[in-house]
C-alpha positions as CSV (number, residue, x, y, z in Angstrom):
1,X,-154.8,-11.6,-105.1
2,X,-152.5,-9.2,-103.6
3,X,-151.1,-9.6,-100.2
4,X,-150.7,-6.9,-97.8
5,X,-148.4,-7.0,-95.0
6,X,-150.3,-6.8,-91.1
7,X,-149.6,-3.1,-89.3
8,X,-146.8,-3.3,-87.3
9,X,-148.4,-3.3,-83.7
10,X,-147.3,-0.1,-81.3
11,X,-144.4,-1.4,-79.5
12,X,-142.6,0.5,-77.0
13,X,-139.4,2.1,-77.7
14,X,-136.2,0.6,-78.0
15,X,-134.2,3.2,-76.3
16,X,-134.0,3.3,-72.1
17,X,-134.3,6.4,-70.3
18,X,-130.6,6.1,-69.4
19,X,-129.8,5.4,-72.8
20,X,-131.6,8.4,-74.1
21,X,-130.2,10.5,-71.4
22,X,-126.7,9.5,-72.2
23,X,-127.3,10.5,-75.8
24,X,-128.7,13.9,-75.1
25,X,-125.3,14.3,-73.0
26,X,-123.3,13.4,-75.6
27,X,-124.9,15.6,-78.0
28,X,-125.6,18.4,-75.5
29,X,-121.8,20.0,-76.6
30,X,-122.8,20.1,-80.3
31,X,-125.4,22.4,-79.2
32,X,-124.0,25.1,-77.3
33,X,-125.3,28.6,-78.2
34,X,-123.2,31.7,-77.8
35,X,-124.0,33.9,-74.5
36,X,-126.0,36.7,-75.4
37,X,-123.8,40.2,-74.3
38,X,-124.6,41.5,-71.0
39,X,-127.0,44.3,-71.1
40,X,-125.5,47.8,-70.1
41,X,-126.9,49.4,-66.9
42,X,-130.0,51.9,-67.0
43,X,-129.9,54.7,-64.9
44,X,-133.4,54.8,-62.9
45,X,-134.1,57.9,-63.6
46,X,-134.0,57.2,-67.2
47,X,-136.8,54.8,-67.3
48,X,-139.5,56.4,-67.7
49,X,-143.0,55.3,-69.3
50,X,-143.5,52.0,-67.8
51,X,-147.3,51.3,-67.4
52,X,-147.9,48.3,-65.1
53,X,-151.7,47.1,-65.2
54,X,-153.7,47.6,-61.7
55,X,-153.8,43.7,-61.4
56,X,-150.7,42.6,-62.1
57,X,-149.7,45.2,-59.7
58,X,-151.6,43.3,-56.9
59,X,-150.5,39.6,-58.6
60,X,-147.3,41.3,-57.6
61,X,-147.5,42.6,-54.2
62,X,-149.2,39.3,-53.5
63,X,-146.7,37.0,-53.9
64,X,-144.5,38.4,-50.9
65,X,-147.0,36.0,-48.7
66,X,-145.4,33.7,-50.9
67,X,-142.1,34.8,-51.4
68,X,-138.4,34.1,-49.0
């Protein structure tokens, strides 16, 4: 008869938050991506074109009641 071993039971992990947090800074400098290059200034009356749907228009001007 063959014997198979029970499921391991869901434990919770082994790692604390600080610990997990202290990794992720520790491995945060391995990760650094390059800054993308500034994007060179558009003269206004260049743009030209520009379609902005009638409601986000108003999601828009609504968010001043919101806004600083």
């Amino acid at each position: 008869m063959t014997q198979y071993p029970a499921p391991r039971e869901p434990q919770e992990s082994d790692f604390s938050l600080a610990e997990l947090c202290g990794a992720g800074a520790r491995m945060a400098p391995h990760w650094v991506t390059p800054a993308a290059p500034a994007a060179d200034p558009v003269s206004p009356a260049l743009i030209h074109g520009v379609e902005v749907p009638a409601a986000s228009a108003r999601l828009i001007a609504a968010t001043s009641e919101y806004g600083a």
